[in-house]
Residue, then its C-alpha position, 0 to 999 in steps of 0.5 A: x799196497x802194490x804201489x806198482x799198480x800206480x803205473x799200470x795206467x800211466x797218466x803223466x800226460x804232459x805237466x808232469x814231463x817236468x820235476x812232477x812228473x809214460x816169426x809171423x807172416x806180414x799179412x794181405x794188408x802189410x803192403x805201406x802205403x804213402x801218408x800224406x799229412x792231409x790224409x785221414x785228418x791232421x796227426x800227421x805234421x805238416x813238417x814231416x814228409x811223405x814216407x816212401x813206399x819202396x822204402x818202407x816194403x822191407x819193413x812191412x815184410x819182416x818175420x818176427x822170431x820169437x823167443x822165451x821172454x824169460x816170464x812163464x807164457x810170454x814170447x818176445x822178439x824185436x821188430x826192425x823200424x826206420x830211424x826216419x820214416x822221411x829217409x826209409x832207405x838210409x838204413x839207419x833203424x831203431x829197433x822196436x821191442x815187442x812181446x805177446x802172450x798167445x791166446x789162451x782158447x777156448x774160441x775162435x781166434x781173433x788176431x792180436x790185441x795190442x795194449x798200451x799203458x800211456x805215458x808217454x814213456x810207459x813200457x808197454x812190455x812190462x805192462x803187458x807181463x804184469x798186467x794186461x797179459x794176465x789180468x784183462x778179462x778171461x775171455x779176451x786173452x781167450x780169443x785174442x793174442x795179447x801184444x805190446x811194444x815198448x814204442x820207440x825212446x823207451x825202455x827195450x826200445x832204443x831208450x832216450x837216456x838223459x841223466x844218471x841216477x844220482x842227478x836224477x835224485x838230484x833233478x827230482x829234489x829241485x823247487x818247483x815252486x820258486x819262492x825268490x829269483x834264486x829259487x828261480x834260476x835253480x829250476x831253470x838251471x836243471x831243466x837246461x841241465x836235464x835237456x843237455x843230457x838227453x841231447x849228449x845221450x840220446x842224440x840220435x834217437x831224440x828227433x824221431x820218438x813222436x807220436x806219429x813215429x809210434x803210430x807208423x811203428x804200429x802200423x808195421x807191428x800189426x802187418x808183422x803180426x799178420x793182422x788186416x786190421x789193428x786191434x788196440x786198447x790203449x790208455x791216458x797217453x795210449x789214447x792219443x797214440x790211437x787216435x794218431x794212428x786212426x787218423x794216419x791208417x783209418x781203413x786199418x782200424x779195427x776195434x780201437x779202445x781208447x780209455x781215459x782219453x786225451x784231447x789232441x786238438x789242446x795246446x799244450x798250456x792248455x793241456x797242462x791247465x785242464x790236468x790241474x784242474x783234474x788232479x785238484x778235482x780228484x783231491x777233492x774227492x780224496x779230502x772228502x772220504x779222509x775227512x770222514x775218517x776219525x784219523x784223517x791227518x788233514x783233519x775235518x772240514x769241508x775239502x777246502x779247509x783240508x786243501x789248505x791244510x796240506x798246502x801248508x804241509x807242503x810249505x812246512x816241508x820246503x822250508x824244513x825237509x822231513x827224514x826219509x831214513x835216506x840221507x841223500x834224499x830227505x822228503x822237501x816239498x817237491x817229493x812230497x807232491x809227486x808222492x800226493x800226486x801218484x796215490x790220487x790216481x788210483x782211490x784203492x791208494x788213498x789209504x796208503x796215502x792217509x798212512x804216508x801224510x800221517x807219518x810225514x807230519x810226525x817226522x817220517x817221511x819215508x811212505x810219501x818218498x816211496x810212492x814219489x818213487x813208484x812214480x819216477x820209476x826209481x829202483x831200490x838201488x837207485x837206477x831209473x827206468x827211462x820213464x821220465x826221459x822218454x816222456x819229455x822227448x815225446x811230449x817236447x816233440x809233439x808239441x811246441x812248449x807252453x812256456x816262452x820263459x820263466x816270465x811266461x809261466x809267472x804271468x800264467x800262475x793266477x790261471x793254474x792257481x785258480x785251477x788247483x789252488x794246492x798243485x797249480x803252482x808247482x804243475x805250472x812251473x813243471x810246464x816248463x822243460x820243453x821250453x830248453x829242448x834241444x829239438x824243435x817240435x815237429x808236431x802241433x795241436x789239432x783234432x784227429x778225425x779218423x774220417x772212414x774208420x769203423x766205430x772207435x770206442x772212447x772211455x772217459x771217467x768223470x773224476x779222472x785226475x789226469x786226463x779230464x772227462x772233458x778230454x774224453x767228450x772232446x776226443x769223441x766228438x771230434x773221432x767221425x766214429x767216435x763213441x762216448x762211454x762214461x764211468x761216474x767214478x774216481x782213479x784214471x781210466x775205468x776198464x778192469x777197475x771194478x765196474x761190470x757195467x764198463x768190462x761188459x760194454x769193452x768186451x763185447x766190443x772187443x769180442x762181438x764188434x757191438x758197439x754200446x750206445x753213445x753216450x752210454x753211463x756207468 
């Protein structure tokens, strides 16, 4: 199996930013305008002030030059942004990478449909060549330019930089579930340690990459593109990047997809609770068809008797750690349950799951260690991609941590216990990184209204593991013009996974502006 479809859809949501775990014309509308924090509903944070709209007018009338991306179809060009959108006219800038496939025809042109893969931290440009830039249904790439954006601290995108790929190896290994107060100080020790490294890397760069930032910076992209209204599929994490920029630009809306949809108005502890819940959901889904099969390495039974079964492989592996064939690198408990982890985001990986825990609990863990691998991002060669950096810088600024200290997420483990007993311990104390942040979150829990936005369509699957169906009601109940579209199936996210009935719905959508019905299954 291509582990990295794994990543095509992102889904480290919040838990897993810790050990576990995303030229044109400006356009008749490409005028700024101010946002205040009370307008459109509540993205924006209270603490960040207006921008100025002499200040931003450059920004909105830059022409993109495009060149070869160097990928057969694709043009890339790089898009000019404030640093600080409060301080527009430092001159201080971030450059923001972008790239498009023109569309394909037959048919009338849309305009460009801007696709993003969640995260935080997920490169929106290599998500757009490997997949939504070829892969989305033929008559959307017809009529539509497709576009993405590595949005800021990412990638191609003034990247946030924390650790080398050595004390990545290092990090990724560390016990998230301290059994003793040693155990305990060594996880607190790399989490200040992976902090300070962003801070001494990416200072500059660290206290401006939130998700308002990105949602402004898309405002510019959809004015340098040429476009009156923004057109946007965006998935897990993407969903509340869309939802911010709803909120902030609601009479810039065009047709917004957001598919497997997070709940903006949860605190991050609770964030963090309900994804465990989702993945211990989408394990049982999992336990269920393995242990049908003659050769599940989890043996027979109901899911709890399999959940147990691999709670004490996970005990087996952090006591003694499996050979990898990587010296460095031997598969202990840690590993082992990013690499469970990555393969229940996707049901087309369960068999290469099945194949991983069996050679693990004979003495090979090699195929567990490579989908921990296709998680983090980490090249054969042993380089990152800036995933997991990015991904703390934003979640950290957009919210403020779950956890005071180590005693906090102690008192909190009966609750994420009781939500997983297999991942509840270790997606509890993963909650922990933000609480040594070097910068203060400029953001906060709430909903986001969008009020006088066309209608938006929210796409929820009901076995999602990282972002919860509830996300996805929530997040349409709360949109003025929310639309509810369900998927009853497993894996993250639901559109171009199989279902004709949802691809049918989201095209029609993107392609006639009808909207289904609320509420409508599939």
């Amino acid at each position: 199996m291509d582990t990295s479809r794994l990543l095509r859809t992102t889904g480290i949501v919040i838990a897993a930013a810790g050990l576990l775990l995303s030229g044109c014309s400006s356009g008749g509308s490409g005028e700024p305008r101010a946002v205040a924090s009370s307008e459109g509903g509540s993205a924006a944070p209270s603490a960040q002030p207006t921008p100025d709209q002499a200040a931003l007018r450059p920004y909105y009338e830059q022409k993109l030059t495009w060149r070869d991306c160097g990928v057969p179809g694709f043009q890339c060009a790089t898009m000019k942004a404030p640093l600080d959108y409060a301080n527009a006219g430092s001159g201080q800038d971030v450059d923001i990478a972008v790239a498009r496939r023109p569309a394909t025809g037959p048919g009338k042109r849309l305009g460009s449909l801007v696709v993003n893969p969640g995260g935080p931290g997920g490169s929106g440009i290599g998500y757009l060549q490997a997949y939504a830039g070829i892969g989305y249904p033929a008559p959307v790439r017809a009529r539509y330019d497709m576009v993405s954006f590595d949005p800021r601290g990412v990638d191609r995108s003034s990247p946030v930089e924390c650790l080398t790929g050595p004390q990545m190896d290092k990090y990724t290994q560390v016990d998230q579930t301290p059994d003793d107060a040693a155990e305990r100080a060594r996880l607190v020790a790399a989490f200040k340690e992976f902090a300070a490294g962003c801070q001494a890397r990416s200072q500059k760069v660290l206290p401006h990459v939130s998700t308002v930032d990105a949602a402004r910076d898309m405002d510019l992209l959809r004015a340098v593109l040429g476009d009156e209204k923004l057109a946007y599929v965006g998935a897990s994490y993407g969903t509340f990047l869309g939802a911010t920029y709803a909120d902030l630009f609601p009479d810039r809306v065009g047709r917004l997809v957001l598919d497997g949809a997070m709940d903006p108005s949860r605190p991050a502890l609770d964030l963090n609770r309900d994804q465990t819940e989702g993945f211990e959901t989408a394990f049982t889904a999992f336990a269920k068809d393995c242990a049908k099969r003659p050769g599940c390495p989890l043996g027979q039974g109901d899911p709890a008797a399999v959940a147990a079964r691999l709670k004490d492989f996970f005990r087996k592996v952090d006591a003694q750690p499996v050979p990898t064939g990587e010296d460095a690198r031997p598969l202990g408990e840690s590993l082992a349950t990013t690499g469970v982890i990555a393969a229940l985001y996707d049901e087309s990986a369960w068999p290469q799951l099945r194949e991983a825990l069996t050679a693990a609990m004979n003495g090979d863990g090699a195929g567990l260690l490579s989908l921990a691998d296709s998680y983090f991002e980490r090249e054969p060669d042993g380089k990152y991609a800036n995933l997991m950096a990015a991904n703390a810088a934003v979640n950290c600024l957009d919210q403020p941590p779950a956890f005071t200290g180590p005693e906090s997420v102690e008192s909190a483990l009966p609750s994420f216990e009781k939500a997983s007993p297999v991942f509840g311990a270790g997606l509890a104390w993963a909650s922990l990184n933000c609480t040594y942040w070097p910068v203060k979150a400029t953001g906060a829990a709430r909903p986001l209204t969008a009020k006088g936005a066309p209608p938006i369509l929210v796409v929820g699957t009901t076995r999602d593991p990282a972002t919860p169906y509830k996300w996805a009601q929530a997040l349409a109940g709360q949109l003025d013009s929310g639309t509810l579209l369900t998927y009853d199936g497993d894996g993250h996210t639901a559109y171009g996974r199989g279902s004709d009935c949802i691809d049918t719905s989201i095209n029609q959508y993107l392609l006639e502006g009808k909207v289904p019905p609320d509420g409508k299954k599939c």
